[in-house]
N, C-alpha and C positions, 0 to 999 in steps of 0.2 A: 578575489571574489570566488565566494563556494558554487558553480554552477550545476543544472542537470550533470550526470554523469551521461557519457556516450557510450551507448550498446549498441553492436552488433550479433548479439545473440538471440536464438529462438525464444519464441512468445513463449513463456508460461505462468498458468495461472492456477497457485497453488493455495492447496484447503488442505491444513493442516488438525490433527486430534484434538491440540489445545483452542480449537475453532479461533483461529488466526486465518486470513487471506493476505496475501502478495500476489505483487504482478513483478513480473522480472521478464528480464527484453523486452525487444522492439513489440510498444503496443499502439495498435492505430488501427482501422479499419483498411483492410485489405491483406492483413498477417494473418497465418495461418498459426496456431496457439494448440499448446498442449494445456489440458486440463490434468493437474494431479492432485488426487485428490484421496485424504484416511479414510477410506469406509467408517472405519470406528466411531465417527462423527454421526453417523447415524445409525449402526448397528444397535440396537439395542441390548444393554448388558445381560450376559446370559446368553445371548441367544449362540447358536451351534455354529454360527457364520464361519466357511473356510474360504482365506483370505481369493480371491478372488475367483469364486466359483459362478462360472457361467449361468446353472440354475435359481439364484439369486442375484441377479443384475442391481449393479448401482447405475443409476442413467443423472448423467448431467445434462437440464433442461434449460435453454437458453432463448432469451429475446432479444433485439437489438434497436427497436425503437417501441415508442408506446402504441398499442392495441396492433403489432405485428406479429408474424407466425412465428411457432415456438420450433426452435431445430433438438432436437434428441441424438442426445450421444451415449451409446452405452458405454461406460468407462472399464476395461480390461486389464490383467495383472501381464506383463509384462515377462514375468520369470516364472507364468506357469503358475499351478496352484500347491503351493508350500504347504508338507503337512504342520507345521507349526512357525510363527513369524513373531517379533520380539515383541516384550512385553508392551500392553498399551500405556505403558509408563515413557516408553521410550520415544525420543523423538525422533529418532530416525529411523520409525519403522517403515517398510515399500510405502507406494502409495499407486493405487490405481491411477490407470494413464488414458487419456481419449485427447483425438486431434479435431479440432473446428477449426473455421475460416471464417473469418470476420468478414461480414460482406461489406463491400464497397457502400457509402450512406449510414452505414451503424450511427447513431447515435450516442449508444453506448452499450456496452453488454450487461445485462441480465441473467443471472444464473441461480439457481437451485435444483437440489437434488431426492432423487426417489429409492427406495431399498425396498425389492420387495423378498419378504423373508414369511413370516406365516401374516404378513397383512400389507399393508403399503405406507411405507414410512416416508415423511420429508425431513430436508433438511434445510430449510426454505428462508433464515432468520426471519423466526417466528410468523412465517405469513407474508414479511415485505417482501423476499427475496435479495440477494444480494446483488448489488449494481455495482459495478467499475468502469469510470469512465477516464477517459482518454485522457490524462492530464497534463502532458506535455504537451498536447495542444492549448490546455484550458489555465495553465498557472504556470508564471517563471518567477524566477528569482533573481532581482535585478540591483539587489547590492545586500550583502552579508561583510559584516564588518565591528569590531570592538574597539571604540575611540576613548582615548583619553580623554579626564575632564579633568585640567588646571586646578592645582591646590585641594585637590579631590580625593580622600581613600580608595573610591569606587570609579571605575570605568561605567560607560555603556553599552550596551550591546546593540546593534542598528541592524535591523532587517526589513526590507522593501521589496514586496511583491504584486507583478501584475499578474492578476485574474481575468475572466474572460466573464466566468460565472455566477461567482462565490456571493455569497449570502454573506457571510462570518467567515473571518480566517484565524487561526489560530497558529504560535507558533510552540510546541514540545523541547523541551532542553534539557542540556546535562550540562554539568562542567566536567572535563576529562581532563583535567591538568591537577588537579586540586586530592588532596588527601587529608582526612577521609572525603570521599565523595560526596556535596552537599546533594539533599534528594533532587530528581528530576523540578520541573516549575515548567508551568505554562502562561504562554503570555498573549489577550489578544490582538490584535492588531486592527490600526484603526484605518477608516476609509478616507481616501484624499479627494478631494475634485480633481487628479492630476489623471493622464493616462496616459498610458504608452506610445510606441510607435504604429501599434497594431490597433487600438481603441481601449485597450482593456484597462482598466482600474488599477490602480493601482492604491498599496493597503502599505502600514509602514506600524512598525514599533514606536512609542513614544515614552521615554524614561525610564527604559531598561537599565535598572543597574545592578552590575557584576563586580565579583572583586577583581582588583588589580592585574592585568595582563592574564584573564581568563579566556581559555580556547574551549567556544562551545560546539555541541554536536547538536543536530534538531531536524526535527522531521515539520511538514508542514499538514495540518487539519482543513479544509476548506468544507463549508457547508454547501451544497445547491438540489434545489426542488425538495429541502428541508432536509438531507441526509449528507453525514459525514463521509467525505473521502479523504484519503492520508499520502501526499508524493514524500516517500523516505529516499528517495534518491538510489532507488535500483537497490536499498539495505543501506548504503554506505552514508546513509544520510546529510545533511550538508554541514559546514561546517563555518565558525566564525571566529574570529579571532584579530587581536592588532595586525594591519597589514605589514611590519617586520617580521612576525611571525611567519606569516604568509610566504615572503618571500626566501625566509631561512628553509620552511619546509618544501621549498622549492616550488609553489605553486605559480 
């Protein structure tokens, strides 16, 4: 069975150019969390911005439950103000750095961003702001596995998850054993009257079918209070496959 992975490393929450967000380490309320974040993202092109200059503050604006106070973080360059920093094509350009602490009762975290350069820019997705919430508390993954089907060309692929929250769960896949690589697919998953040991719901695949001894990779979608959140499992995302497999790759 593919489970959460175990971290022991610091919170961060990272806003990348190509406006992607991760969470990586331990996230809960009561962590104290780096935000890192591209300016580029909301620098406006053209504008004369040098990468981390004080006179032009990016501030990350954060909530933690609904109609609570907003905590302000100004986010700072780390290595000083570069006269020149890699192309904004690059993905591993710096990234502004600011530290919060998730107070104890969070809810969940709320974040968007302001630049102020010759006017006052956000970067807010589009108005909602962006929410991440806590989903090791809110979603597990309680059996990942690819079964034989008797006299069958095609396997299954079996996934079963309890939610706490979720509206709609959805699961994202690849096959990684396979050449050429068929595309990505997603599949939803449907809701049981079953639930956990905790209360939570539990959501399962129904007739997933895979070719023959296929090892998938998948990240989990779950919708709540109408917005998508996504546990990729720390990046490493989870992973499915016949359990001989399983035990060959030593798991």
């Amino acid at each position: 069975m593919s489970q959460h992975k175990q971290v022991h490393t610091r919170t961060q929450l990272v806003f990348t150019r190509d406006f992607r967000e991760f969470i990586r380490g331990e996230f809960w309320p009561g962590v104290t969390a780096t935000i890192r974040y591209d300016p580029f993202r909301v620098v406006p092109p053209g504008d004369d911005y040098r990468f981390g200059d004080p006179a032009r503050p990016v501030v990350a604006h954060l909530r933690f439950r609904e109609g609570g106070p907003v905590t302000d973080v100004t986010l700072v360059s780390r290595i000083g103000v570069p006269d020149c920093i890699p192309n904004r094509t690059d993905q591993h350009a710096p990234l502004l750095e600011g530290d919060v602490t998730i107070p104890e009762g969070a809810h969940w975290v709320e974040i968007w961003f302001s630049y102020t350069g010759g006017g006052l820019i956000y970067d807010s997705n589009w108005g909602k702001n962006f929410r991440l919430r806590f989903y090791r508390g809110e979603i597990e993954v309680l059996e990942t596995t690819v079964h034989d089907v008797p006299d069958e060309p095609l396997d299954v692929f079996v996934c079963r998850v309890a939610t706490a929250a979720a509206e709609r769960v959805i699961v994202r896949y690849r096959i990684v054993n396979a050449q050429p690589a068929p595309p990505a697919a997603a599949v939803e998953l449907h809701r049981t009257d079953q639930m956990d040991e905790h209360g939570h719901t539990i959501w399962e695949t129904r007739g997933v079918s895979v070719p023959d001894e296929a090892v998938l990779a998948y990240d989990v979608v779950y919708y709540a209070d109408g917005r998508p959140f996504k546990d990729d499992n720390q990046g490493a995302f989870f992973l499915a496959c016949h359990p001989q497999k399983f035990r060959e790759a030593g798991y």
